[in-house]
Backbone as CSV, one residue per row, in Angstrom:
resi,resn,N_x,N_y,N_z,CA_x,CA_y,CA_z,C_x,C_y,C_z
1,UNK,24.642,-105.660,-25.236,23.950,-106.320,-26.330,22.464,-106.014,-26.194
2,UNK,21.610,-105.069,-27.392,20.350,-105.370,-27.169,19.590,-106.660,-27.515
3,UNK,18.405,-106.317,-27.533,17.324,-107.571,-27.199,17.388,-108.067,-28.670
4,UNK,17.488,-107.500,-29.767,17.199,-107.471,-31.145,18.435,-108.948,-31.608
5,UNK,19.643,-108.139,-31.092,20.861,-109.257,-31.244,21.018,-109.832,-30.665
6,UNK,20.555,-110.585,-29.369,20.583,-111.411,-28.904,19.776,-112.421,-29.519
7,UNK,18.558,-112.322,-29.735,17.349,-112.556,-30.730,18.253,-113.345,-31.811
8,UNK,18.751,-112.411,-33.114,19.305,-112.627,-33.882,20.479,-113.758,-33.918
9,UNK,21.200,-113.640,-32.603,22.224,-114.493,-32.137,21.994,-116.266,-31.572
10,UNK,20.652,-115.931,-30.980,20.097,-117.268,-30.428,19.422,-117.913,-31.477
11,UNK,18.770,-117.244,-32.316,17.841,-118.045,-33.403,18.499,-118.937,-34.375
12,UNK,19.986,-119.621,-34.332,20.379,-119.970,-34.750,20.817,-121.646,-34.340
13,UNK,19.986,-122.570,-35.201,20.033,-123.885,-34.733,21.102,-124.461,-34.019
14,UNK,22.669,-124.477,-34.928,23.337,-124.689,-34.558,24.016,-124.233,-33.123
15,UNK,23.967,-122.962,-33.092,24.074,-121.828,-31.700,22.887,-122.632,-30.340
16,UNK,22.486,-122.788,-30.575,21.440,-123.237,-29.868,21.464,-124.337,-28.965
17,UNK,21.918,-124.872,-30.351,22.688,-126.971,-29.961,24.021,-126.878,-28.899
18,UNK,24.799,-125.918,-29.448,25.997,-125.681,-28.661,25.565,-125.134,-26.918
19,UNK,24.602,-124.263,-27.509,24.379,-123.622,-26.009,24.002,-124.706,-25.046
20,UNK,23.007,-125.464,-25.478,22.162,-126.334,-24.736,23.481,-127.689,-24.558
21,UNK,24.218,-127.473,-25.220,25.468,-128.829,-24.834,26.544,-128.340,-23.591
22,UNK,26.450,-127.106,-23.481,27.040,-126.077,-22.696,26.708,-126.158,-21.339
23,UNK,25.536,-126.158,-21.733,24.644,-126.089,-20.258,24.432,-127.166,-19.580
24,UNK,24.697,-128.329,-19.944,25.036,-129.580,-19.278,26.225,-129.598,-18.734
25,UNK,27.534,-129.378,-19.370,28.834,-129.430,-18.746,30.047,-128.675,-19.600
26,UNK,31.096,-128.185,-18.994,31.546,-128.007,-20.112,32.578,-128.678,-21.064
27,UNK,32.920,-128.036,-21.982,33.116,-128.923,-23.417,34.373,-128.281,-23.946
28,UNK,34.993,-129.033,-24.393,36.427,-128.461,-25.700,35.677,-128.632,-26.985
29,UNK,36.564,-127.985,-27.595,36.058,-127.533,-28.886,35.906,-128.926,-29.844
30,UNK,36.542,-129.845,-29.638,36.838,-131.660,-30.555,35.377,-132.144,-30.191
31,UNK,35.375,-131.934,-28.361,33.785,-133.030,-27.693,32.973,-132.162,-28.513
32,UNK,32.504,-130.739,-28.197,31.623,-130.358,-29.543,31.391,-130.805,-30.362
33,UNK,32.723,-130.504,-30.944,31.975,-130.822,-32.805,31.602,-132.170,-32.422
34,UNK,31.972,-133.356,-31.728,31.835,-134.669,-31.895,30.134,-134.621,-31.494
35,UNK,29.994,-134.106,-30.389,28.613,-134.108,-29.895,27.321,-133.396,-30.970
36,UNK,27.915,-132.571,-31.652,26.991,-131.391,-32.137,26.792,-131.698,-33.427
37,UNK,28.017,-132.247,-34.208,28.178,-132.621,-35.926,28.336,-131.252,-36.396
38,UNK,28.598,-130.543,-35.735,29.157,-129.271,-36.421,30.446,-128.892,-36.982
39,UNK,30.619,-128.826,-38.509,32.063,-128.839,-39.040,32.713,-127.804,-38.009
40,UNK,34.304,-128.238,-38.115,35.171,-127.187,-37.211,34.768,-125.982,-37.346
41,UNK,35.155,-125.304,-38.235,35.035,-123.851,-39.036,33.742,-122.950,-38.007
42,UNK,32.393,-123.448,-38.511,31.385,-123.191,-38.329,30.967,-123.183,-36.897
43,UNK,31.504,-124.174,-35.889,31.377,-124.383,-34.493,32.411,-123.037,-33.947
44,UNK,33.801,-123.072,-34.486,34.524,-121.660,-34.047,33.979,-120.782,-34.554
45,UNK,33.146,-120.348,-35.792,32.419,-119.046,-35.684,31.014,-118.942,-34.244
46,UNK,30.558,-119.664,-34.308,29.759,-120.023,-33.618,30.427,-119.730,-32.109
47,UNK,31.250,-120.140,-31.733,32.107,-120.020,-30.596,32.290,-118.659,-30.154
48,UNK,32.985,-117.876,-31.132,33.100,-116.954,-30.885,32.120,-115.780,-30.742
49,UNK,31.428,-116.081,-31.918,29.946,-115.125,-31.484,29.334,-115.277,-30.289
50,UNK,29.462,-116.597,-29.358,28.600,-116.316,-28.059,29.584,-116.385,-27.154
51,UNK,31.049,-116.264,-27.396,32.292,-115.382,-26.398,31.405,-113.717,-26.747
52,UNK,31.632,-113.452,-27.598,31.410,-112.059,-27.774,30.173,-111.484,-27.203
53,UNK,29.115,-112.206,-27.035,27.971,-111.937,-26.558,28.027,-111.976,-25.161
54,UNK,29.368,-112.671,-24.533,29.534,-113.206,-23.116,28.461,-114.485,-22.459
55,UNK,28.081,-115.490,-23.665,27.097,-116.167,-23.380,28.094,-117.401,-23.367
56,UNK,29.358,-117.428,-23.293,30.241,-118.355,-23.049,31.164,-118.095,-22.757
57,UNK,31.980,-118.978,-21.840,33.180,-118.373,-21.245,34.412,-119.683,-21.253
58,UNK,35.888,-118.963,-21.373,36.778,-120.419,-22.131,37.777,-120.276,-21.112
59,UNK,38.124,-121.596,-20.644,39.042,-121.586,-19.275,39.702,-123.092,-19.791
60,UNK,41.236,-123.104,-19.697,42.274,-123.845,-19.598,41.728,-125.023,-18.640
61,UNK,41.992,-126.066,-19.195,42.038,-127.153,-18.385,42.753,-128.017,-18.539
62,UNK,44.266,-128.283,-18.151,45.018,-129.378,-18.405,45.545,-129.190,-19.972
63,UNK,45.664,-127.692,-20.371,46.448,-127.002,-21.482,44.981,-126.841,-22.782
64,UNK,43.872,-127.796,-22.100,42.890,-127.723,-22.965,41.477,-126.742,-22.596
65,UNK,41.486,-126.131,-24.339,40.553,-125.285,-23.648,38.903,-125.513,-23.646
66,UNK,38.221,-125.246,-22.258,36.745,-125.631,-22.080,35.990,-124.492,-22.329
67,UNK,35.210,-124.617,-23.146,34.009,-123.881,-23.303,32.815,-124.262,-21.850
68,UNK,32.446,-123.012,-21.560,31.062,-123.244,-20.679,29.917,-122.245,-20.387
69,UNK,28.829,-122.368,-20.181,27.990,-121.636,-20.423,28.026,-120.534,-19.217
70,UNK,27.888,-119.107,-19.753,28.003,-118.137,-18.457,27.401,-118.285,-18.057
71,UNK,26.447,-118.954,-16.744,24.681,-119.039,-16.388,24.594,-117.635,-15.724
72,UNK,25.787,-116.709,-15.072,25.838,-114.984,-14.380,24.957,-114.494,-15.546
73,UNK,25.669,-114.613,-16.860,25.027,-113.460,-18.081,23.382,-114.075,-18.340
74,UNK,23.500,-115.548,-18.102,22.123,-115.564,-19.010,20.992,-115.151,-17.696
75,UNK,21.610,-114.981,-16.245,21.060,-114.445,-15.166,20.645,-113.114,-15.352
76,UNK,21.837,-112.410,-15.723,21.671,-110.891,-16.203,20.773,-110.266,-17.356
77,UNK,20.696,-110.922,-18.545,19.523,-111.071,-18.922,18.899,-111.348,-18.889
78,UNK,18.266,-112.213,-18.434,17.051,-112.441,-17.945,16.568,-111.405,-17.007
79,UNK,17.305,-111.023,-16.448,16.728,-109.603,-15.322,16.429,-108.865,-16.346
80,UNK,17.242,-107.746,-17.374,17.120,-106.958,-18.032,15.996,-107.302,-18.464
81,UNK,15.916,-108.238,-19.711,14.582,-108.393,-20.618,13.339,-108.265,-19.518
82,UNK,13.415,-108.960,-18.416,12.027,-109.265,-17.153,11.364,-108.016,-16.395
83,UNK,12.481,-107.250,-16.455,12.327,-105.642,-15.313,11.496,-104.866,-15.952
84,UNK,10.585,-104.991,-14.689,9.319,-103.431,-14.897,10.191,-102.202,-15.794
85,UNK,9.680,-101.498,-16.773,10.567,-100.719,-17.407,10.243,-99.407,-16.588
86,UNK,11.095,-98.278,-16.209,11.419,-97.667,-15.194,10.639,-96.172,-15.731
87,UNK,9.932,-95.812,-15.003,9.067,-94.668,-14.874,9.503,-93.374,-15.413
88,UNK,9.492,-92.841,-16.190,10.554,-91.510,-16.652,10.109,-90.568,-15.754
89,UNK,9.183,-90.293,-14.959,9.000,-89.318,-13.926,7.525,-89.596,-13.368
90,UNK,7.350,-89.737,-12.270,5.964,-90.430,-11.571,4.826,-89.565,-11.939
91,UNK,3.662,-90.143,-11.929,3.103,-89.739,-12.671,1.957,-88.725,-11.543
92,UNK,1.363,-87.891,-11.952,0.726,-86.450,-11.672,-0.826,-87.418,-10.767
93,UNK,-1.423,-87.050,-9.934,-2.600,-87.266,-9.134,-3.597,-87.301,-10.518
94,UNK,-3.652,-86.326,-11.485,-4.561,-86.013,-12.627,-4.498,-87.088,-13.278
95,UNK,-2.860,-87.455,-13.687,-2.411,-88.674,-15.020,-2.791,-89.941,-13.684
96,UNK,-2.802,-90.101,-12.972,-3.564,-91.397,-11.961,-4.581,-91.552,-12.314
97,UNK,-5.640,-90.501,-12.058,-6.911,-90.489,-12.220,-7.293,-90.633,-13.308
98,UNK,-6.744,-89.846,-14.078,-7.427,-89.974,-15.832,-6.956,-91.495,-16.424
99,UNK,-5.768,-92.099,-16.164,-5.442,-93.439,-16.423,-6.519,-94.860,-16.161
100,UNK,-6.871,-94.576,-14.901,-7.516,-95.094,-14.189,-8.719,-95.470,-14.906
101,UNK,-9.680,-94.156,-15.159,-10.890,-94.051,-15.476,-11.504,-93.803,-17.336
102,UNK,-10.106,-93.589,-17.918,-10.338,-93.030,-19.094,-9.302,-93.929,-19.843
103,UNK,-9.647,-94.917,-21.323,-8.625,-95.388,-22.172,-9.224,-94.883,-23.438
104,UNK,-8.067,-94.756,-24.103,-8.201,-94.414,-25.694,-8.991,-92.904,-25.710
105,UNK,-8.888,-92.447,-24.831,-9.653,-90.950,-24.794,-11.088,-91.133,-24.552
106,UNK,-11.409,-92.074,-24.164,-13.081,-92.523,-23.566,-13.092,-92.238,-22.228
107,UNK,-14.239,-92.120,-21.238,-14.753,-92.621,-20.709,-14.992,-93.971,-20.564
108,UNK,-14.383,-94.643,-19.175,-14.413,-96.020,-19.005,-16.060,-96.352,-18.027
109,UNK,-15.930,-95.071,-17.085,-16.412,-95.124,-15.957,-16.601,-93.824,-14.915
110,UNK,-17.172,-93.788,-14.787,-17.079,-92.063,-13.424,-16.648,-92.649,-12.519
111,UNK,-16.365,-91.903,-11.794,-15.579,-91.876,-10.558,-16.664,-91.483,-9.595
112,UNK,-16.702,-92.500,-8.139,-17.502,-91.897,-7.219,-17.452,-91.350,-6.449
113,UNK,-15.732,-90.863,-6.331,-15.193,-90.298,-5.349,-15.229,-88.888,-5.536
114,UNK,-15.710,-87.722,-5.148,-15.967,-86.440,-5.401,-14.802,-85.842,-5.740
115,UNK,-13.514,-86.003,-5.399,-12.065,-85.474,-6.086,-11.767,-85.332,-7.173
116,UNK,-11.742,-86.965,-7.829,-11.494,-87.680,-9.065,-12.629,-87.680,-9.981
117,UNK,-13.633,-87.246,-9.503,-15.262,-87.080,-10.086,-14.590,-85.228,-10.891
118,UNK,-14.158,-84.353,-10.088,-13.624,-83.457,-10.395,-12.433,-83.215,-11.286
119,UNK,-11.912,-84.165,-11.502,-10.587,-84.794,-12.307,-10.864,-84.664,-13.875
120,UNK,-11.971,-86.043,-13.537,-12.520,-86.114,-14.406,-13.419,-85.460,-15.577
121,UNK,-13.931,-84.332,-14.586,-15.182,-82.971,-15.243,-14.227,-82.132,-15.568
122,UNK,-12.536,-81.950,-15.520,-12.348,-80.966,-15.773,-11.397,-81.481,-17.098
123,UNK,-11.119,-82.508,-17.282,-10.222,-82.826,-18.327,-11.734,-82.921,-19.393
124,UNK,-12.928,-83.515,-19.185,-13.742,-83.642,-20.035,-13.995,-81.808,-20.636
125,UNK,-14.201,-80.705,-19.586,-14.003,-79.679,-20.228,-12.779,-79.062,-21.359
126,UNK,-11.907,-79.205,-20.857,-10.470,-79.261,-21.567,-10.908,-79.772,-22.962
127,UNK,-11.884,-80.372,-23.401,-12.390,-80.778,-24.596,-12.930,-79.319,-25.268
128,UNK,-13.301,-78.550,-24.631,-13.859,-77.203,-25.208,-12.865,-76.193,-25.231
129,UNK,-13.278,-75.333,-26.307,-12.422,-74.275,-26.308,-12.866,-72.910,-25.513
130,UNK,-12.108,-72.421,-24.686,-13.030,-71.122,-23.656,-13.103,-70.198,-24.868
131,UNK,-14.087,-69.385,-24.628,-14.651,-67.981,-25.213,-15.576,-68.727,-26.424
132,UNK,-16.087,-70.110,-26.938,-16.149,-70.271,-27.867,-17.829,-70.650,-27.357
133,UNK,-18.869,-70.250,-28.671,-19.927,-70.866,-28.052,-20.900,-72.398,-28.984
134,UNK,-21.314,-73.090,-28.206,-21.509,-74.305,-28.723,-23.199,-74.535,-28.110
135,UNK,-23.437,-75.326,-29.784,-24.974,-75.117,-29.505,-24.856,-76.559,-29.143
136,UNK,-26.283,-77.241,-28.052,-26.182,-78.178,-27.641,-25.668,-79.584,-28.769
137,UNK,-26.187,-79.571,-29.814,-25.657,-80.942,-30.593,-24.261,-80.706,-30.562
138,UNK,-23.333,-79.810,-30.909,-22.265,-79.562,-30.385,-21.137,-80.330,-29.648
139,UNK,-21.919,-79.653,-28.527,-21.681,-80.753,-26.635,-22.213,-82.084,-27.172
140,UNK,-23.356,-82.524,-27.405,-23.411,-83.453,-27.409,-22.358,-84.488,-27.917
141,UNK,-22.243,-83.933,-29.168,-21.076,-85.047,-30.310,-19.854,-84.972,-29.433
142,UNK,-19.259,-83.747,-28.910,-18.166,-83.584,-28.498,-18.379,-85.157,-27.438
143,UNK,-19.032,-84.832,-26.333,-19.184,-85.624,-25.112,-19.413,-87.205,-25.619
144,UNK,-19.892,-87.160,-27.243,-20.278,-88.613,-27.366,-18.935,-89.300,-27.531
145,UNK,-18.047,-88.575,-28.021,-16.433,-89.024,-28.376,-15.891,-89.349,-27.245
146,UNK,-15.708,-89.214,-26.322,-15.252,-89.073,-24.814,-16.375,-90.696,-23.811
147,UNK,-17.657,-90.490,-24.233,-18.129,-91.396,-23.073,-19.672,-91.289,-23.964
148,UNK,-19.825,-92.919,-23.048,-21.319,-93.372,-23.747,-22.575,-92.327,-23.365
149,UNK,-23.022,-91.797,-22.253,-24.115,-91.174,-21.806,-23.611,-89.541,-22.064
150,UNK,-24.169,-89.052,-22.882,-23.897,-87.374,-23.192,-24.208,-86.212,-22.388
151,UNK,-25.712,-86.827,-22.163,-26.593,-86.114,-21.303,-26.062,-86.328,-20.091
152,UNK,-26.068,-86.750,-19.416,-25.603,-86.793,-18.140,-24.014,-86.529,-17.707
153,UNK,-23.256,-86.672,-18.871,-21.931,-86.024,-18.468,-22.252,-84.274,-19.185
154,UNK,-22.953,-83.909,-20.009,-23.421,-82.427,-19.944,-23.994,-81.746,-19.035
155,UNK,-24.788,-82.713,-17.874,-25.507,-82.319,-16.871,-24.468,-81.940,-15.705
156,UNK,-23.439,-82.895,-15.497,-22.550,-82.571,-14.754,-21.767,-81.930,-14.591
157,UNK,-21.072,-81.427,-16.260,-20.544,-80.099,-16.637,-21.022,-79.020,-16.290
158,UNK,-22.366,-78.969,-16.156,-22.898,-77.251,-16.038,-23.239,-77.997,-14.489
159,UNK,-23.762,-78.565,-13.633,-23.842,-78.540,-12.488,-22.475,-78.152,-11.944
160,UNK,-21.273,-78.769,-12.121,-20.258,-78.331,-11.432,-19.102,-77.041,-11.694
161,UNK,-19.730,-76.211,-12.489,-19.996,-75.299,-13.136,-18.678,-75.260,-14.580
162,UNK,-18.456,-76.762,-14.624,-17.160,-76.317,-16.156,-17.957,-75.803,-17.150
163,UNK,-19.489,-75.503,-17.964,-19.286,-75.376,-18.536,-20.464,-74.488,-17.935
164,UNK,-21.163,-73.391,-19.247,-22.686,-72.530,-18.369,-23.201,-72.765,-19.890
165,UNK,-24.531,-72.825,-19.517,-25.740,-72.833,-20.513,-26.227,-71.502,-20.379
166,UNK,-27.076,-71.160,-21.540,-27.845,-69.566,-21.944,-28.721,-69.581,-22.754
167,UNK,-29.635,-70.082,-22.795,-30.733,-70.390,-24.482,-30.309,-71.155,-25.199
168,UNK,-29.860,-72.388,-24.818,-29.650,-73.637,-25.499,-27.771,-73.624,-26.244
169,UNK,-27.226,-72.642,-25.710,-25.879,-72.410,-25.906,-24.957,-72.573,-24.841
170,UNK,-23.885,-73.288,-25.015,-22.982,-73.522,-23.845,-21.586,-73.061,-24.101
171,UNK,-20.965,-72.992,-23.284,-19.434,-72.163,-22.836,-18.751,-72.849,-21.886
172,UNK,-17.496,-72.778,-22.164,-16.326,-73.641,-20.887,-16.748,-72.280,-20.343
173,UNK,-16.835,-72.662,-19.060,-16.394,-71.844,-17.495,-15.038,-70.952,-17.421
C-alpha cells in the first residue's frame, strides 16, 4: 500500500472511529456498530477496507468473530513512512563538497580548506566555456550568478590558474 492510499484510507471519520475503538481492545462486528453508531452496511465496508490494507486483523472467538487492530502493520509503517530514504549511489568527494558549500547554484561560502577551496574553483570554472574569450564584465556577471564577491572569486580563478587574463580578456585554463 502506498502513502497516498493509506492517506486516502485513514482520512475517513468513520474509519478512524473504528480504528481508534480497535486499538483499545478488540471488538465483533454488533460491539462496533453499538460503540461507533455506524449502520451495519457501512461499518462492513469499512471493515473490510482496513482487512485489505492489513490495518485489521479477524480471529474467531467462541464462534464469534473479533476484529483487532494489527499494531505489527501500523509498526511497519511507521518504519516505512519514517526511514531515511536510501541513497541511489554515494555521493562523489566533489558532490560532498559542492553540497556543502554551494545551494541553488550559489556560493554559500569558500572553503578554507585548500582541497575543497580547489573543488570549489574548479566547478566555478566549469561555468566557462574553454576556447571562448570573455571580456571582464563577462566574468564578472557570470561570477555574480554563482556568489556575492566577483572580484575576488575572479582573483582566485586566475591565481589558481582556472582561468588566464591577457588585456582585460579572460579564458578557462
Amino acid at each position: 500500500m502506498n502513502l497516498l492510499n493509506l492517506c486516502k484510507l485513514l482520512l475517513d471519520e468513520d474509519r478512524l472511529r473504528v480504528i481508534g475503538l480497535l486499538a483499545l481492545e478488540p471488538l465483533s462486528q454488533t460491539e462496533l456498530m453499538a460503540r461507533s453508531r455506524i449502520k451495519a452496511g457501512v461499518l462492513a465496508r469499512h471493515l473490510y477496507q482496513l482487512q485489505e490494507a492489513r490495518l485489521v486483523t479477524i480471529h474467531k472467538v467462541e464462534g464469534i468473530d473479533q476484529y483487532a487492530l494489527n499494531s505489527e502493520r501500523i509498526l511497519e509503517l511507521k518504519r516505512q513512512l519514517f526511514a531515511p530514504p536510501p541513497d541511489e549511489q554515494p555521493k562523489s568527494e566533489e558532490e560532498e563538497v559542492l553540497s556543502r558549500f554551494t545551494q541553488n547554484g550559489r556560493l554559500t561560502q569558500l572553503p578554507t580548506h585548500h582541497a575543497k577551496l580547489l573543488i570549489v574553483l574548479a566547478w566555478l570554472a566549469e561555468q566557462f566555456e574553454p576556447g571562448v574569450d570573455y571580456p571582464e564584465r563577462a566574468v564578472n556577471e557570470i561570477l555574480d550568478r554563482h556568489g556575492s564577491d566577483y572580484a575576488t572569486l575572479r582573483r582566485m580563478l586566475i591565481d589558481y590558474q582556472f582561468l588566464t587574463r591577457n588585456g582585460g580578456i579572460y579564458r578557462r585554463s
